[in-house]
Residue frames as qw, qx, qy, qz and C-alpha x, y, z in Angstrom:
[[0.288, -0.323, -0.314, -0.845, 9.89, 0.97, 1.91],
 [0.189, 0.269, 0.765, -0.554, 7.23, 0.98, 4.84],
 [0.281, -0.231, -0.665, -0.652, 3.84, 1.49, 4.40],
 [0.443, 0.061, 0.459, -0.768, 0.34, 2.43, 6.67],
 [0.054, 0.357, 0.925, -0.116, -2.50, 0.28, 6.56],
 [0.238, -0.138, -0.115, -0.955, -5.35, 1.36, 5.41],
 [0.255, 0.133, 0.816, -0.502, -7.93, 0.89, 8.41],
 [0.420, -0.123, -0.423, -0.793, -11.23, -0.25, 6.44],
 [0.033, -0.199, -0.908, 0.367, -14.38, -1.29, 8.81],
 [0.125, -0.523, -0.704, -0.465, -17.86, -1.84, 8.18],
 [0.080, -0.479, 0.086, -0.870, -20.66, -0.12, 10.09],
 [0.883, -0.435, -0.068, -0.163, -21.73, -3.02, 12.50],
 [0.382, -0.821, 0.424, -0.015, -17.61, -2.72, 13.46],
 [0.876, -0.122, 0.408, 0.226, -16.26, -5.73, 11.68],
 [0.016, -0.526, 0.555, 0.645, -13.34, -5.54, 9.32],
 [0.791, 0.402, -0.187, -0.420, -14.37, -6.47, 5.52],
 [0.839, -0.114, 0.518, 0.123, -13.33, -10.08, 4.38],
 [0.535, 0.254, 0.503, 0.629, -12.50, -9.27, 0.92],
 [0.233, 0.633, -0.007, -0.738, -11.91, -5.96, -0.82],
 [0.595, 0.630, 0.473, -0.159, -13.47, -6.01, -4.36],
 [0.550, 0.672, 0.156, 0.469, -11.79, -3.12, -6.35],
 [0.091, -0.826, -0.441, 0.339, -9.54, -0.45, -6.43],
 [0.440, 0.546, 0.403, 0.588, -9.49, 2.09, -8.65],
 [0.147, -0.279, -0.071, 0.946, -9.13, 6.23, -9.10],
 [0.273, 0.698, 0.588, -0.304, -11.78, 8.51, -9.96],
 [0.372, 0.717, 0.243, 0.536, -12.25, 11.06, -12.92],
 [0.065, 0.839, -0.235, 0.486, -11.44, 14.16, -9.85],
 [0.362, -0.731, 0.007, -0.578, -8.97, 12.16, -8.01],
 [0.539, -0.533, 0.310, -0.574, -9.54, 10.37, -6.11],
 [0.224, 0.199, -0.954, 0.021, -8.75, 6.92, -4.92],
 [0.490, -0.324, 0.360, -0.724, -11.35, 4.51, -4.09],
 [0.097, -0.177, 0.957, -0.211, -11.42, 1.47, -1.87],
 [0.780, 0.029, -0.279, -0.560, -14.77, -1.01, -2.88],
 [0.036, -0.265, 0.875, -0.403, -14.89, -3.84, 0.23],
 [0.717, -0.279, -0.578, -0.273, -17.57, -6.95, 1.64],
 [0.300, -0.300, 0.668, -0.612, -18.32, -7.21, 4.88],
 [0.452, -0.096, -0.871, -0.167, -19.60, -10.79, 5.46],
 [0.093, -0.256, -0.846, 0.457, -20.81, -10.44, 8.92],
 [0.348, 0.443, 0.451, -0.692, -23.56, -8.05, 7.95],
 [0.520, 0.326, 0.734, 0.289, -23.57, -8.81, 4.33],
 [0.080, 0.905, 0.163, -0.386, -22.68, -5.22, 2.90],
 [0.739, 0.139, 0.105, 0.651, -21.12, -3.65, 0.17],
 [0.060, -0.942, 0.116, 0.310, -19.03, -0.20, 0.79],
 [0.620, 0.399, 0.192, 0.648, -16.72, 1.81, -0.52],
 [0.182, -0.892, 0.033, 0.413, -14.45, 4.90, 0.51],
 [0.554, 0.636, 0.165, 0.511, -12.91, 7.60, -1.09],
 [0.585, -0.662, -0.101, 0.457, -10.00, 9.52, -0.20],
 [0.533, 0.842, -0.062, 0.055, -8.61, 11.99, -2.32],
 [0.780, 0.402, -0.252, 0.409, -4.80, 12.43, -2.93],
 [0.227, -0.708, 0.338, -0.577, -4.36, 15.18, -0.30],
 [0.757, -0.380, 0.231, -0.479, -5.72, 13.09, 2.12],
 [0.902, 0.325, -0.113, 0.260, -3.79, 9.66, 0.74],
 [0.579, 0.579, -0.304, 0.488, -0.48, 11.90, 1.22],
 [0.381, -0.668, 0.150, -0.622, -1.48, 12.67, 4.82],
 [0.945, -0.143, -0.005, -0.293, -1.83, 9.55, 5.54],
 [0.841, 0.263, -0.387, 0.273, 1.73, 7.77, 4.40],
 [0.639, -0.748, -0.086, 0.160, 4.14, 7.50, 6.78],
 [0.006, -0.895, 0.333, 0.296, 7.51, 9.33, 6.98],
 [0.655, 0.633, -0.413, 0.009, 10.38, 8.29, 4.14],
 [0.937, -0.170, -0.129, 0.276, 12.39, 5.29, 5.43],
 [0.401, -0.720, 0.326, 0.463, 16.09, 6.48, 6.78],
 [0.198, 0.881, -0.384, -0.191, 18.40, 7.52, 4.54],
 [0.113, -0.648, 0.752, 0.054, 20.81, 5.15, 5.33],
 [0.758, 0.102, 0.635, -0.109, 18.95, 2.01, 4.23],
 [0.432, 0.834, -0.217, -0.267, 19.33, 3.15, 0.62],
 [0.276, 0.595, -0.740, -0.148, 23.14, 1.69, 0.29],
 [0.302, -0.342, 0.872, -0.177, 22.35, -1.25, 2.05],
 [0.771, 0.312, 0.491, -0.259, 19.74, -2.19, -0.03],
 [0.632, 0.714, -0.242, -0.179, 21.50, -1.42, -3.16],
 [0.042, 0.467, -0.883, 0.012, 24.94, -3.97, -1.85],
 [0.449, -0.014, 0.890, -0.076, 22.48, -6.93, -1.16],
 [0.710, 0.624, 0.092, -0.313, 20.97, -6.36, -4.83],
 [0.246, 0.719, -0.650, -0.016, 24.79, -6.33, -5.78],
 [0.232, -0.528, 0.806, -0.137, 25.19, -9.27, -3.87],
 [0.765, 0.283, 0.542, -0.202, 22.01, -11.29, -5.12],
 [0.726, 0.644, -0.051, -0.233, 22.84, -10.34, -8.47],
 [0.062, -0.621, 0.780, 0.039, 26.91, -11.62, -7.79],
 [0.471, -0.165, 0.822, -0.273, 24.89, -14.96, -7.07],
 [0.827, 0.349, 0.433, -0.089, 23.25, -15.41, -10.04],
 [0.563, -0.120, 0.477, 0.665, 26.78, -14.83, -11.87],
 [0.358, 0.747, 0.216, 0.517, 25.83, -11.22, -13.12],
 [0.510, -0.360, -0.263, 0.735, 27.80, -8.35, -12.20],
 [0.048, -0.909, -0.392, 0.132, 26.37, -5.20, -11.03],
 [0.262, 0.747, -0.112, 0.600, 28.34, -1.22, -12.44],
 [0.375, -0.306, -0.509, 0.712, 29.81, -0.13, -9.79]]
């Protein structure tokens, strides 16, 4: 599974030190609640789901699929349980 950053930066240009919350709105929406230490702000964006789905990046190959699913087989061989074929 990959996965995009999600670029969050105050408005004096620094990234936040700690994000606070996040959580989904009542229409929606996802939203990101962040500290910016160097100017001593709290923010907070919202992105709806559209915009969220825009955002991800394409679906890992295909072919990684089996190869994760033999080294699960193979971790689970190691702790002396055996995976269905």
């Amino acid at each position: 599974m990959s996965y995009r950053a999600l670029p969050l930066a105050c408005y004096c240009g620094e990234r936040p030190d700690r994000i606070l919350e996040v959580g989904f709105t009542s229409d929606q929406k996802m939203v990101v609640h962040y500290w910016c230490s160097a100017c001593s702000r709290v923010l907070f964006i919202s992105k709806g789901l559209a915009e969220c789905s825009a955002e991800c990046p394409a679906p890992d190959a295909e072919d990684a699929l089996p190869q994760a699913a033999a080294e699960d087989a193979r971790f689970l061989q190691r702790m002396g349980i055996t995976a269905p074929e």
